[in-house]
C-alpha positions in Angstrom: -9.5 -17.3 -11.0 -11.0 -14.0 -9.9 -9.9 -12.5 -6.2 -7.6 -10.6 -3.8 -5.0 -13.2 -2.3 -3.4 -10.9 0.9 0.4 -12.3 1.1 3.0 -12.2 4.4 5.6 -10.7 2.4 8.9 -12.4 3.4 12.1 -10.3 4.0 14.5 -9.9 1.4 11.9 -10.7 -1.3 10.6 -8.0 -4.1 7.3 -7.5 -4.5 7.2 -8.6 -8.2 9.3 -11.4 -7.1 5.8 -12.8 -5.2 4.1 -11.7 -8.0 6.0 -14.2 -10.0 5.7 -16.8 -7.9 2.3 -16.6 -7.7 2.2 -16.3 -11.4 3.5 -19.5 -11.9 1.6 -21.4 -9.2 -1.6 -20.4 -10.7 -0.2 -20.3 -14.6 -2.5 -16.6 -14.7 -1.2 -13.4 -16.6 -3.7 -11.2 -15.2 -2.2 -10.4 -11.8 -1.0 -7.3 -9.7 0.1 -6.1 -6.3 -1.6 -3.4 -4.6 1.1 -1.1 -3.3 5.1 -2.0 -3.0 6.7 -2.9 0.0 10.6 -2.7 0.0 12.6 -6.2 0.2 13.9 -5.8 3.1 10.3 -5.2 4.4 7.7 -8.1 5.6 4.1 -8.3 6.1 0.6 -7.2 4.0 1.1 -7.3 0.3 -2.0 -7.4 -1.4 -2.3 -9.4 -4.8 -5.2 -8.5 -7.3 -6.1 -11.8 -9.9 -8.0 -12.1 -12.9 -10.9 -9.8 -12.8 -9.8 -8.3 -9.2 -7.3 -6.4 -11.2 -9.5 -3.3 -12.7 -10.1 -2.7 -9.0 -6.1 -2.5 -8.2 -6.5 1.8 -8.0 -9.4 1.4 -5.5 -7.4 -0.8 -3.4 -4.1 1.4 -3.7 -5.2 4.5 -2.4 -6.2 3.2 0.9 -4.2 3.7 4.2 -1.6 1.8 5.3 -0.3 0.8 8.6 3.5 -0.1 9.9 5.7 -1.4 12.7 8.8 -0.1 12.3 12.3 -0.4 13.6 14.9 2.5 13.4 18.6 1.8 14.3 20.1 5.2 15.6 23.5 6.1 14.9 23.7 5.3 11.1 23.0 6.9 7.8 23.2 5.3 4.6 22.2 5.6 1.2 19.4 3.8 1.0 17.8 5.3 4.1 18.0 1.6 5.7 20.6 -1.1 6.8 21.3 -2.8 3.5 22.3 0.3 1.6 26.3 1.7 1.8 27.0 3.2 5.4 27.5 7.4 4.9 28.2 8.3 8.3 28.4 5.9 11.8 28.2 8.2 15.1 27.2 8.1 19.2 23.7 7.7 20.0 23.1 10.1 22.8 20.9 9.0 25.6 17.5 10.0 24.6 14.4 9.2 27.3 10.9 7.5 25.6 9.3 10.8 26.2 11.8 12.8 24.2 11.6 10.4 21.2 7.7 10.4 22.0 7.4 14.1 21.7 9.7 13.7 17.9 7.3 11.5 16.9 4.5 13.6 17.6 5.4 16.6 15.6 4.7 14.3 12.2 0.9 14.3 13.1 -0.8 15.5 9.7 0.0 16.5 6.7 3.6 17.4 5.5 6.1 17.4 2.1 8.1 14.8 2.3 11.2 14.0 -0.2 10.8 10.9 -2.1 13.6 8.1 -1.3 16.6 8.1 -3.9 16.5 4.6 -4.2 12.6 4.7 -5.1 10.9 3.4 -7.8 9.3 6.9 -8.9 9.8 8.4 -12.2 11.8 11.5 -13.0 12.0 12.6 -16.3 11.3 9.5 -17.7 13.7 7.2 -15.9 13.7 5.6 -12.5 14.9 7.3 -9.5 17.1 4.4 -8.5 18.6 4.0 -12.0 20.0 7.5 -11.0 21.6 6.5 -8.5 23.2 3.3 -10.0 24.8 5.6 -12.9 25.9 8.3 -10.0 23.8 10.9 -11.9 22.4 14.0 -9.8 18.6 14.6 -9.5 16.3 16.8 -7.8 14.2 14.2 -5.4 10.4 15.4 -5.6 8.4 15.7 -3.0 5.0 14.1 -2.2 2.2 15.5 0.2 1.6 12.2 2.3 -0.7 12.7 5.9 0.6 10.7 9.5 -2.5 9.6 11.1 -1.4 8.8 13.9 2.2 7.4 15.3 3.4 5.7 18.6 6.5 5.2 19.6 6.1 1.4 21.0 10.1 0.1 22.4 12.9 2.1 23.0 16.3 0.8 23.6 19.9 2.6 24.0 20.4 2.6 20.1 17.1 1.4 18.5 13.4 2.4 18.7 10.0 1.0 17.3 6.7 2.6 16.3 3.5 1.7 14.4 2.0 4.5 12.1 -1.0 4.7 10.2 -0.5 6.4 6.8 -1.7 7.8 4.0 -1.2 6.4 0.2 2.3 7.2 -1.4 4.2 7.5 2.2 7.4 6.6 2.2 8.4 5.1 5.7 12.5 5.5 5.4 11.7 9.1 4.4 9.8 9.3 7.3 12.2 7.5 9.5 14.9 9.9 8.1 13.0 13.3 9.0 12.7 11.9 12.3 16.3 11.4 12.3 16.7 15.5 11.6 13.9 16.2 14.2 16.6 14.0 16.6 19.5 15.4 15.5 21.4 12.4 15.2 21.9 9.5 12.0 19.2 7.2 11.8 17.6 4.6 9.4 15.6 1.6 9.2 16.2 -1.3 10.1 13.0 -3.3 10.1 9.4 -2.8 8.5 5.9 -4.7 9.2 2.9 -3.6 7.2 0.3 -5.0 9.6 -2.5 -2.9 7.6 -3.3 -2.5 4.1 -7.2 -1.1 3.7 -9.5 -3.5 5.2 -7.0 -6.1 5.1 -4.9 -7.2 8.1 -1.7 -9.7 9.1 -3.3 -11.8 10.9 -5.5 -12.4 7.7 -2.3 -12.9 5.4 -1.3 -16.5 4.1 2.3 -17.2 3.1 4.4 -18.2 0.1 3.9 -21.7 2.2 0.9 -21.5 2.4 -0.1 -20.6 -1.3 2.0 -23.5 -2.3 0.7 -26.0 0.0 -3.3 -24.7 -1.1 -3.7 -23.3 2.2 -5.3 -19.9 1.5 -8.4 -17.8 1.3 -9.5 -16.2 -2.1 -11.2 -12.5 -1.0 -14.0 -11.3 -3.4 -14.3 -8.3 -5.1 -17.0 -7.3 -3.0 -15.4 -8.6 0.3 -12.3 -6.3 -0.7 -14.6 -3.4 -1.2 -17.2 -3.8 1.6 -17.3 -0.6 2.8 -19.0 0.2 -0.4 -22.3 0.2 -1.2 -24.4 -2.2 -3.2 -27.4 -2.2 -5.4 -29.3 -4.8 -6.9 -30.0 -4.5 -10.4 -33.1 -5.8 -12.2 -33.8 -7.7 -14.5 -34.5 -5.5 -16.6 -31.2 -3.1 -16.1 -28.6 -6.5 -16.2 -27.9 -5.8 -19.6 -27.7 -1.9 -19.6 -25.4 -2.2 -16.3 -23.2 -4.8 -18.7 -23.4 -2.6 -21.4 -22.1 0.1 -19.4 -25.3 2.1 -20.2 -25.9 5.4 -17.8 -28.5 5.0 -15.2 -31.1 6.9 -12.6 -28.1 6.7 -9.7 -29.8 4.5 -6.6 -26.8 4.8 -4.2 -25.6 7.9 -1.6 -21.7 8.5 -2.2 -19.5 8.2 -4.8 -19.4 4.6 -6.0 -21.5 1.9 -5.5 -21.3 -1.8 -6.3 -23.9 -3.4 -8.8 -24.9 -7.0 -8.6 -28.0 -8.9 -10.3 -30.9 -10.6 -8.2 -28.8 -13.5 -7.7 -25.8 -11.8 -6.0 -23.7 -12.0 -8.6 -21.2 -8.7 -9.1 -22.0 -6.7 -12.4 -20.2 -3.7 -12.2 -19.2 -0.8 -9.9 -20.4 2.5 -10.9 -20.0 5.7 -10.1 -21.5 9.4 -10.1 -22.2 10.7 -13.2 -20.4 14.1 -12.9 -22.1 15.1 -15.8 -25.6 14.9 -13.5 -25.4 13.8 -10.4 -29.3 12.4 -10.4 -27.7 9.6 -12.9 -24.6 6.9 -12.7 -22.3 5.6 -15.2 -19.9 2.9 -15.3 -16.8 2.7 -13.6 -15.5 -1.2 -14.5 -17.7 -3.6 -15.7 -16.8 -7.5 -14.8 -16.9 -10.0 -17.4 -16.8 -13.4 -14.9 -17.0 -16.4 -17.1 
C-alpha cells in the first residue's frame, strides 16, 4: 500500500493517535503524518503510507490554511481552552473593524515565540516536558510568513478568522500576539485546517470512513502535481533506478520521473554540482 490518505482529524484526538489507528487497520509500519495538528484541533491531517513516506518533507513544507476561533477574555497556559486558566478579565466592546485592522498588522513575515506546550526541541528535550517538570526555558523563536488573514465572525466575547500560513506557524502563538496587539487575554478555542498543500476538507475522509473502506488512496504524483514530469526511456529506466546522474530534461528544481508506461521511478532534482545535469532525489521501489 503506497499513497497519501488526507484524514478529518477529530477533536480531542493526537495526531499519532490516527496514525495508530490507521496503523492497525492496514497492519503497515511504514506510515507518517504530514504536519501536527493539536488535539483539540480538527480538520486536514495528511497521512503518507508505504512508499509515499520519502516524500513526507516535500509535503511538510507547504502552506497551510485555518479557521480559527479565539475566546477573548482568557489566558491560559497552553494558549487555548484546555490548558490551566492564568488570568479571566472583561472583554471590552471592540467593533469588526477594529479587530479587522489587528488582524491586519500580521500580514508577512514576523518572529514568533514558539508555544511552551510544543513539541519542539530545546536542548535535547521537549518543550512540553519543561513545562510538566516546572523547569524554566528560553522559548525560541521561528520566522513563519501570514499570507493572508480575515477576520470572518465577531461576537461580544469571541471572534473567527481563516489564515493562510507558512510551514512551522504556530496558530495559538499567533492568536496570542493578536491578543497583545488587542490589549486584552485571549486564546483559542477552536481550530479547522481546511488547507494542507494541494489538499483540501472537503477532500478529507474520516476515521469512519477509513474503517468502513470508504476512502480515496492519492498518488505520489497526484500529491505532487504541481511538479513536473518526464518520461524516461528505455534506455535510462535502469540508470534513473540506479540513481545514476543524468542530462537534466526539466525547468525548476525537481521533477518527477516515470517510464513509458506511466509508472513513477523517481523524483530528481538539480544537480548543484552542474546545473546542465540531475541527480536523484528518492528513488521508488513499488513492488
Amino acid at each position: 500500500m503506497n499513497g497519501i490518505l488526507v484524514i478529518n482529524k477529530p477533536s480531542n484526538m493526537t495526531s499519532r493517535d490516527v496514525v495508530n489507528i490507521l496503523n492497525q487497520q492496514f497492519h503497515i509500519q511504514k506510515i507518517g503524518h504530514t504536519g501536527t495538528l493539536d488535539p483539540l484541533a480538527t480538520g486536514v491531517l495528511v497521512i503518507a503510507i508505504g512508499q509515499a513516506t520519502k516524500i513526507i518533507e516535500l509535503l511538510t513544507s507547504e502552506e497551510k490554511e485555518y479557521v480559527a476561533t479565539v475566546q477573548m477574555g482568557m489566558e491560559t497556559d497552553t494558549l487555548d481552552v484546555t490548558g490551566n486558566i492564568l488570568k479571566q478579565e472583561s472583554v471590552p466592546s471592540f467593533s469588526f473593524e477594529q479587530i479587522e485592522e489587528v488582524l491586519s498588522h500580521f500580514l508577512g513575515t514576523y518572529e514568533q515565540e514558539v508555544p511552551l506546550y510544543s513539541a519542539v526541541h530545546v536542548n535535547g528535550k521537549r518543550l512540553y516536558q519543561y513545562a510538566k517538570e516546572q523547569q524554566e526555558v528560553t522559548l525560541p523563536k521561528k520566522t513563519v510568513t501570514i499570507h493572508n488573514i480575515k477576520l470572518l465572525q465577531k461576537r461580544q466575547d469571541t471572534f473567527s478568522f481563516s489564515c493562510r500560513v507558512s510551514k512551522g506557524t504556530y496558530i495559538r502563538s499567533l492568536i496570542r500576539d493578536i491578543a497583545k496587539q488587542l490589549q486584552v487575554s485571549c486564546c483559542m478555542k477552536e481550530l479547522v485546517r481546511t488547507k494542507q498543500g494541494n489538499f483540501t476538507l472537503e477532500e478529507a475522509c474520516s476515521i469512519e470512513d477509513i474503517k468502513a473502506n470508504r476512502y480515496h488512496l492519492f498518488t505520489i504524483e497526484e500529491a505532487l502535481s504541481t511538479y513536473p514530469k518526464v518520461v524516461v526511456s528505455k534506455e535510462n529506466v535502469k540508470k534513473v533506478q540506479n540513481g545514476v546522474i543524468l542530462p537534466k530534461q526539466f525547468t525548476g528544481k525537481k521533477a518527477l520521473l516515470c517510464d513509458e508506461n506511466g509508472k513513477l521511478l523517481a523524483i530528481y532534482q538539480e544537480n548543484s554540482k552542474d546545473p546542465h545535469t540531475m541527480r536523484p532525489w528518492k528513488v521508488f521501489s513499488f513492488l
